[in-house]
N, CA, C and O atoms as a GROMACS GRO file, in nm:
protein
  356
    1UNK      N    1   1.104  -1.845   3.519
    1UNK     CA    2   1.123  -1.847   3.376
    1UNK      C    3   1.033  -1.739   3.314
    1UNK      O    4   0.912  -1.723   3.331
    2UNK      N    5   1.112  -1.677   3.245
    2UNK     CA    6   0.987  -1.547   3.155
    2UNK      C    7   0.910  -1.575   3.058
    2UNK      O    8   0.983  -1.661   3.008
    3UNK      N    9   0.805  -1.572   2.978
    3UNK     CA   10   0.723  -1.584   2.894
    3UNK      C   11   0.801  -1.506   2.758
    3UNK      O   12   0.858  -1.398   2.773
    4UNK      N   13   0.798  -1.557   2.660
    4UNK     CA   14   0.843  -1.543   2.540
    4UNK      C   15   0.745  -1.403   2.489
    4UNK      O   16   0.624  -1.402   2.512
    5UNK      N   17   0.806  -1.304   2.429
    5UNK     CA   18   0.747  -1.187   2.387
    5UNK      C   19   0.639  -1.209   2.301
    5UNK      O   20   0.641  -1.319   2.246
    6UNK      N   21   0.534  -1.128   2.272
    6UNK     CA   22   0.499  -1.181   2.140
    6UNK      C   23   0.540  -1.053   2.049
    6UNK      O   24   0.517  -0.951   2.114
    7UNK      N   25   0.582  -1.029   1.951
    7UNK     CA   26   0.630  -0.954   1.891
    7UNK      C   27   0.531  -0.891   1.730
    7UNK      O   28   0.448  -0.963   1.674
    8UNK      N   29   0.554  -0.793   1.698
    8UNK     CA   30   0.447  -0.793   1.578
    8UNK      C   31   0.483  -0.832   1.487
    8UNK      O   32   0.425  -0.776   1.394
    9UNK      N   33   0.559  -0.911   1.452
    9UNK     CA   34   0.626  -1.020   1.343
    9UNK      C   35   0.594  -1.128   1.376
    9UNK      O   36   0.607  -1.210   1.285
   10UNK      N   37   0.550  -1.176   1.487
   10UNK     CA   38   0.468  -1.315   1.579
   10UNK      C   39   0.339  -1.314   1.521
   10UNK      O   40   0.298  -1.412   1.459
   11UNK      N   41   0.265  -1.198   1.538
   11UNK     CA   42   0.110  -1.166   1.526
   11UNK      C   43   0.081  -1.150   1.366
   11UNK      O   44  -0.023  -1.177   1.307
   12UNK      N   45   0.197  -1.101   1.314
   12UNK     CA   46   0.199  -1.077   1.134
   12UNK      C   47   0.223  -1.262   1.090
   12UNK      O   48   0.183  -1.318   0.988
   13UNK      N   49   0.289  -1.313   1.190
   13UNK     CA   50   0.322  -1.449   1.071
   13UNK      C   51   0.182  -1.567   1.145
   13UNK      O   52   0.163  -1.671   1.082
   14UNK      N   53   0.123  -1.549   1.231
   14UNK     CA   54   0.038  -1.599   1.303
   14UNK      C   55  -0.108  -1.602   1.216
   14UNK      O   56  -0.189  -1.694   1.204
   15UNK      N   57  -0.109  -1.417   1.142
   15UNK     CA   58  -0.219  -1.392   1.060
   15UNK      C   59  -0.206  -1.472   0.961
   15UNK      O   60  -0.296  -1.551   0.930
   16UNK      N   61  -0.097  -1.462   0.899
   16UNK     CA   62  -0.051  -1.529   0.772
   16UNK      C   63  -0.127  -1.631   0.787
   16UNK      O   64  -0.244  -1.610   0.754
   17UNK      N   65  -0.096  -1.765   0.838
   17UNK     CA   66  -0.082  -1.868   0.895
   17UNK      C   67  -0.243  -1.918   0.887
   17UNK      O   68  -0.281  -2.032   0.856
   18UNK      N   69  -0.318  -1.817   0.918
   18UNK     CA   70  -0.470  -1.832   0.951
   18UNK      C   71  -0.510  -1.782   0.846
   18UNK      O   72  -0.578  -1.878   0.810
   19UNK      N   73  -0.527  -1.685   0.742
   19UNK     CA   74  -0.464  -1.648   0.601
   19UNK      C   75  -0.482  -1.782   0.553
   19UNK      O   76  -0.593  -1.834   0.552
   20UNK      N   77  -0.345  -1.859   0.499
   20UNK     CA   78  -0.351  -1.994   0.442
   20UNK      C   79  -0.450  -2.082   0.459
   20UNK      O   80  -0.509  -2.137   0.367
   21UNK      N   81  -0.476  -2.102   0.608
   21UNK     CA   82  -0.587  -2.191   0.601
   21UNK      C   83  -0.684  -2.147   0.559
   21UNK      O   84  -0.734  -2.204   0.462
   22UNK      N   85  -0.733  -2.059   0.600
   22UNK     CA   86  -0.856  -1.973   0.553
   22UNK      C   87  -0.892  -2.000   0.411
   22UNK      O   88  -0.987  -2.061   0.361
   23UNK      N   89  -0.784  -1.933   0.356
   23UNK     CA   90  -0.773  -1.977   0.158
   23UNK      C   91  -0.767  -2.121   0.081
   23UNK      O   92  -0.802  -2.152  -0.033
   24UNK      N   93  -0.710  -2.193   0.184
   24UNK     CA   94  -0.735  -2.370   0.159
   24UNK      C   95  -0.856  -2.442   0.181
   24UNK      O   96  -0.901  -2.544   0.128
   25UNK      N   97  -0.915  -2.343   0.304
   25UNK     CA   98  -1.082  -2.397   0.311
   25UNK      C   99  -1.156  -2.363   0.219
   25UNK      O  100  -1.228  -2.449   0.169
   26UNK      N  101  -1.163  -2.210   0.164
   26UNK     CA  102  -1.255  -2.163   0.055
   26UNK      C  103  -1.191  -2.246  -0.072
   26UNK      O  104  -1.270  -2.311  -0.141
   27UNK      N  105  -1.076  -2.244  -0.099
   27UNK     CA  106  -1.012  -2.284  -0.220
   27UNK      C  107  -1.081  -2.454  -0.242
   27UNK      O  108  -1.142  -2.477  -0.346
   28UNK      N  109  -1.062  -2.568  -0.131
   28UNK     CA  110  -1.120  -2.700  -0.139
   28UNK      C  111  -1.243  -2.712  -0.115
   28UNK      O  112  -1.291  -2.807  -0.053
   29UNK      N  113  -1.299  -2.630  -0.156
   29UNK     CA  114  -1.442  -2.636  -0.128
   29UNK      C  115  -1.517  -2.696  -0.066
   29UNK      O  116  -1.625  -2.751  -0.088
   30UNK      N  117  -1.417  -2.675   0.066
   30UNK     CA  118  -1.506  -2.652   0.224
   30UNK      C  119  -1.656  -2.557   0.238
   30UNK      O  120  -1.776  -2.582   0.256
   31UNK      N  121  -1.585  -2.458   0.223
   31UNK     CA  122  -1.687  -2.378   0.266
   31UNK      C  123  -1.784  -2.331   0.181
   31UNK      O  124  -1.894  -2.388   0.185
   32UNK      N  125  -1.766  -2.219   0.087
   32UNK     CA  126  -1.882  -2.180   0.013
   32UNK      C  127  -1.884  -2.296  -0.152
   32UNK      O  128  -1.980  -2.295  -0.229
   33UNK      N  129  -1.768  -2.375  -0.170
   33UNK     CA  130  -1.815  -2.470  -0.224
   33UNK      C  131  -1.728  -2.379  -0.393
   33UNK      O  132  -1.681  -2.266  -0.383
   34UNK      N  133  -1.726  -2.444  -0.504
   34UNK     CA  134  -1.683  -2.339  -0.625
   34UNK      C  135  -1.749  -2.270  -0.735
   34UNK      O  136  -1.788  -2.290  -0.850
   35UNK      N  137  -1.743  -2.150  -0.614
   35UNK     CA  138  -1.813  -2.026  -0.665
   35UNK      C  139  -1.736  -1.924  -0.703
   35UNK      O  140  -1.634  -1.914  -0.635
   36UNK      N  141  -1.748  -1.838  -0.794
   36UNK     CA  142  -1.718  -1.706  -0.782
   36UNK      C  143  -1.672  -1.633  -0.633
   36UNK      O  144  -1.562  -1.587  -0.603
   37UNK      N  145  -1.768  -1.638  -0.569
   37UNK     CA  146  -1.754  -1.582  -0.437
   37UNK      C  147  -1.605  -1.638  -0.415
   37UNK      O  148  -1.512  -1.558  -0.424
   38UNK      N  149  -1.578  -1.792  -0.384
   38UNK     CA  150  -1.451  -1.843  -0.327
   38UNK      C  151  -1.360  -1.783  -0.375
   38UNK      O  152  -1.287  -1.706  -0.313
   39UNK      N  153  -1.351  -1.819  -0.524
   39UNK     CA  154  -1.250  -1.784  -0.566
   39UNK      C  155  -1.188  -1.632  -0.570
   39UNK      O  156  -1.067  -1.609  -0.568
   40UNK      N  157  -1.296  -1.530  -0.576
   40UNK     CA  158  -1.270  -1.412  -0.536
   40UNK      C  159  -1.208  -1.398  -0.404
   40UNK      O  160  -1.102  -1.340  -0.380
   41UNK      N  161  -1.299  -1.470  -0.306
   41UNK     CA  162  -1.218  -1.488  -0.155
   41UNK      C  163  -1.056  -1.499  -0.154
   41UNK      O  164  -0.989  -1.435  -0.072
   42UNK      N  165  -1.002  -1.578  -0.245
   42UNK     CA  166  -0.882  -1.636  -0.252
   42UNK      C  167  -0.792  -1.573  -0.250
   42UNK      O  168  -0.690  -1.571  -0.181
   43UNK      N  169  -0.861  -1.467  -0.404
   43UNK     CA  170  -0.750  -1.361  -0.445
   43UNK      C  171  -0.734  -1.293  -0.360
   43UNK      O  172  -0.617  -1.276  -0.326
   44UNK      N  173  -0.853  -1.214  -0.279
   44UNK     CA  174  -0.837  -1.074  -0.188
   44UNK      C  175  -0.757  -1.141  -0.044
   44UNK      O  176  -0.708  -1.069   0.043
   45UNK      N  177  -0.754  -1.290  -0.041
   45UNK     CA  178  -0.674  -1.342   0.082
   45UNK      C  179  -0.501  -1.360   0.010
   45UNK      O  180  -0.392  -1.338   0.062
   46UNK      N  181  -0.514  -1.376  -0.037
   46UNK     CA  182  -0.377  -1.356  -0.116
   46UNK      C  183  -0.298  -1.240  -0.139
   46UNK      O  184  -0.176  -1.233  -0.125
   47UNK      N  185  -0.374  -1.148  -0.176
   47UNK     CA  186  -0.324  -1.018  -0.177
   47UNK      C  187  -0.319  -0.965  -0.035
   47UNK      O  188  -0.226  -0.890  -0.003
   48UNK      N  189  -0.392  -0.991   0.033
   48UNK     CA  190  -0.366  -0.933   0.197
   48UNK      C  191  -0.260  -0.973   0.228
   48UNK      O  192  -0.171  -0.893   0.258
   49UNK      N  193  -0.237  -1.120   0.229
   49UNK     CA  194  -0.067  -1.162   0.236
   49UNK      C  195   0.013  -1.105   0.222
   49UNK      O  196   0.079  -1.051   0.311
   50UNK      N  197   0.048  -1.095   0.026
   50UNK     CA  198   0.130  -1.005   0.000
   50UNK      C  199   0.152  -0.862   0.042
   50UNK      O  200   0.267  -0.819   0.032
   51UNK      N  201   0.047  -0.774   0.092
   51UNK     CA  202   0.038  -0.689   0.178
   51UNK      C  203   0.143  -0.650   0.292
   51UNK      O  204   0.225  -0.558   0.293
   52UNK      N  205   0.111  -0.764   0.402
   52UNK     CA  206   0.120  -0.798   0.495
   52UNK      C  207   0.282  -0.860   0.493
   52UNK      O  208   0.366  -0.833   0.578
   53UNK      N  209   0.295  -0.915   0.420
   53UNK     CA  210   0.472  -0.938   0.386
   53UNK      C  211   0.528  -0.828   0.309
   53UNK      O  212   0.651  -0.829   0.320
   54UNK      N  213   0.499  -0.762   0.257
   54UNK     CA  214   0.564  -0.634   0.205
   54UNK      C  215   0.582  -0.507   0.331
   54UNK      O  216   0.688  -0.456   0.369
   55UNK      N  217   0.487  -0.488   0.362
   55UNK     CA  218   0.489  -0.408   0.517
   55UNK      C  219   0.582  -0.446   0.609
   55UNK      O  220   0.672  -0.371   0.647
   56UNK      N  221   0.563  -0.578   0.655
   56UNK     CA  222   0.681  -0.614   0.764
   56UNK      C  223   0.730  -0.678   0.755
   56UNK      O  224   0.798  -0.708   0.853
   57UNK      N  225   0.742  -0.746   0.654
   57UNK     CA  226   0.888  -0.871   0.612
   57UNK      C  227   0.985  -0.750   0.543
   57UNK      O  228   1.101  -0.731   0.581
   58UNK      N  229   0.945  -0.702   0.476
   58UNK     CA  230   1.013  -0.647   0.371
   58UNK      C  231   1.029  -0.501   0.420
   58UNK      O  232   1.102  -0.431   0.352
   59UNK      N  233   0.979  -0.452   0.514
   59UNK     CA  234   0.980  -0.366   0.615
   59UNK      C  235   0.952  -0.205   0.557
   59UNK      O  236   1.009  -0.102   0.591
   60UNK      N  237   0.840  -0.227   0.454
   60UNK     CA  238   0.804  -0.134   0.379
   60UNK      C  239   0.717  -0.025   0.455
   60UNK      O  240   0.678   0.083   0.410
   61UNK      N  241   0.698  -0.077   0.577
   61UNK     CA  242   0.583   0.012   0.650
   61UNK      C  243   0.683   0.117   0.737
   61UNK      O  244   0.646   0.176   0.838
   62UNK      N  245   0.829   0.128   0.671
   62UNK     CA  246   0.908   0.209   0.782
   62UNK      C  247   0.962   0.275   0.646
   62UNK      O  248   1.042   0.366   0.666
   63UNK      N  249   0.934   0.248   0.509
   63UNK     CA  250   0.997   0.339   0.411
   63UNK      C  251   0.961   0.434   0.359
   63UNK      O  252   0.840   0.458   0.355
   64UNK      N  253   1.039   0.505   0.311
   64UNK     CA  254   0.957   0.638   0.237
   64UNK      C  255   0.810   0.597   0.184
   64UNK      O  256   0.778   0.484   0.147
   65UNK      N  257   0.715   0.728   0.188
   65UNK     CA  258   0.595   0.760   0.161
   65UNK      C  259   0.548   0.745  -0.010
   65UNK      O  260   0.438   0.718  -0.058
   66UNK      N  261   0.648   0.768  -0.061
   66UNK     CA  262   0.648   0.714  -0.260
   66UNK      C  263   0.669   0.572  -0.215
   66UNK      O  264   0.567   0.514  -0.252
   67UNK      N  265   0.723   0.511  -0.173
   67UNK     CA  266   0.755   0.347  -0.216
   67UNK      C  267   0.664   0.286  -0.138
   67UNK      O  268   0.623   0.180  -0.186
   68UNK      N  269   0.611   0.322  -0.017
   68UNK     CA  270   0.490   0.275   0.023
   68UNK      C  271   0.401   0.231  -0.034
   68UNK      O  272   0.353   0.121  -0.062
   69UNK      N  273   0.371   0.414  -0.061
   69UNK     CA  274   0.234   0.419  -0.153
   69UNK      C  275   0.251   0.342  -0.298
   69UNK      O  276   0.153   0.302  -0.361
   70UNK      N  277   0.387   0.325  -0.343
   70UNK     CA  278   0.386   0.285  -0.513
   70UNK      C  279   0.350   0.148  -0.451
   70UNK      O  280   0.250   0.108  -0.510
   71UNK      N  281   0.400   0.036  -0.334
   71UNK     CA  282   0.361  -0.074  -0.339
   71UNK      C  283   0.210  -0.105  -0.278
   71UNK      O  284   0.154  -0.209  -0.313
   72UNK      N  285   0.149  -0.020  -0.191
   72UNK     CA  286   0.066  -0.029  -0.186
   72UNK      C  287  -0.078  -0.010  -0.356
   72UNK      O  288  -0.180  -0.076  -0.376
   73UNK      N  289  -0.048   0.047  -0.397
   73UNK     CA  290  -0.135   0.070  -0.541
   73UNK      C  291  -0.101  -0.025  -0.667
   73UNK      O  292  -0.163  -0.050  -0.770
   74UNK      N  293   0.013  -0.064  -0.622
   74UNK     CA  294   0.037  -0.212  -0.712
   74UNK      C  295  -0.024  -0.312  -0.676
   74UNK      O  296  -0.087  -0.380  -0.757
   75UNK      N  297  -0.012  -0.358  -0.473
   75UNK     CA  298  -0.109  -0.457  -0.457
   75UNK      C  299  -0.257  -0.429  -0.494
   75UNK      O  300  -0.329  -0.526  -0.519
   76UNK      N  301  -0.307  -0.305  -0.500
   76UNK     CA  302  -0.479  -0.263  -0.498
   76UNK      C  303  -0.508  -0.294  -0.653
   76UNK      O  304  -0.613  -0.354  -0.674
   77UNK      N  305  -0.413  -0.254  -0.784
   77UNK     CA  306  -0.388  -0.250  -0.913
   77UNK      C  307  -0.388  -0.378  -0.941
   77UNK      O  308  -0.492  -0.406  -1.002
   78UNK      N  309  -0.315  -0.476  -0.923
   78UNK     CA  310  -0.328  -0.599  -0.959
   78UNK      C  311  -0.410  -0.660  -0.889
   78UNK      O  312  -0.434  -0.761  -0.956
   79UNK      N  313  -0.475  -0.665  -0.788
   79UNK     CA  314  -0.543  -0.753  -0.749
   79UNK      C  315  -0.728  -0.714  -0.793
   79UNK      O  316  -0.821  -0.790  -0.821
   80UNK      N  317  -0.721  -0.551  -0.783
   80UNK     CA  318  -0.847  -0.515  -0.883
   80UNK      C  319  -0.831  -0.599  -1.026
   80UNK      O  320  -0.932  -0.663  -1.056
   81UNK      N  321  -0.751  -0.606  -1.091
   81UNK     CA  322  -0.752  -0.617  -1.224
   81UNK      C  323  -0.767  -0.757  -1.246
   81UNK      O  324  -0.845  -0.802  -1.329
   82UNK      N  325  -0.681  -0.839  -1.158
   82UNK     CA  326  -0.702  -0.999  -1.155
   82UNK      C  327  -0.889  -1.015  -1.118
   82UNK      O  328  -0.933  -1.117  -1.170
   83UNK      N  329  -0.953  -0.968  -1.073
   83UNK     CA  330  -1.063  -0.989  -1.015
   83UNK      C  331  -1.162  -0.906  -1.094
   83UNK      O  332  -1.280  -0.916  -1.062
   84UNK      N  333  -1.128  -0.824  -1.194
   84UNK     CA  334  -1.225  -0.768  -1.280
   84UNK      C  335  -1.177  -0.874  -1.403
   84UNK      O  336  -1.276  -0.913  -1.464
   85UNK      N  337  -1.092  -0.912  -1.437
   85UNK     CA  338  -1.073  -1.016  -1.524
   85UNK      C  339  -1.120  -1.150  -1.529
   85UNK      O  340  -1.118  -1.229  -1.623
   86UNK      N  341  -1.175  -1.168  -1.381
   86UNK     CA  342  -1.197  -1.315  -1.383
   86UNK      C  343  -1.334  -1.281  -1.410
   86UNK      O  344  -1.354  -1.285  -1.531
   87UNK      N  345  -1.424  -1.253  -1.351
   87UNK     CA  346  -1.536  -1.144  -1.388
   87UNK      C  347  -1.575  -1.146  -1.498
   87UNK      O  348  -1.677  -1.191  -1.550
   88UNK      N  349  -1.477  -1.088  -1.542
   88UNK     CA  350  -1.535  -1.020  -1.739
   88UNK      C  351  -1.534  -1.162  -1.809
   88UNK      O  352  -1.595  -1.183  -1.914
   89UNK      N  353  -1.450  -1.272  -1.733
   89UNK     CA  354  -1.420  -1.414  -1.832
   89UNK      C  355  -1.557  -1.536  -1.857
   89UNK      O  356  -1.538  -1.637  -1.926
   0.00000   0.00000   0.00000
């Protein structure tokens, strides 16, 4: 019997996966408890997601070099701005 591939859509939804928890531990204040820090944690784990599903769900990491880059600077754009906002609040 052969061993099942692992594929980089295996290893992308695997990250995810560890991702979520990751963000449910900081988020329930497991770990650093509710701080600034966490919640910052949250966002920049969130946005890696979205990242990370735009690249290879959405298979942006094989498209032109403008739509890349435009979605890449939208995730960096909003997620700076969500996090200088919480900040300034």
């Amino acid at each position: 019997m052969s061993r099942p591939r692992l594929t980089r859509l295996t290893v992308v939804w695997l990250v995810l996966v560890a991702a979520t928890l990751l963000s449910w531990y900081f988020g329930a204040g497991h770990g650093i408890g509710s701080s600034p820090t966490a919640t910052a944690l949250v966002l920049v784990i969130a946005f890696a997601k979205v990242r990370l599903i735009g690249l290879d769900f959405m298979e942006l990491r094989a498209a032109p070099i403008w739509l890349r880059a435009t979605f890449e600077g939208y995730c960096a754009l909003v997620c700076g701005t969500l996090l200088a906002l919480y900040f300034m609040a």
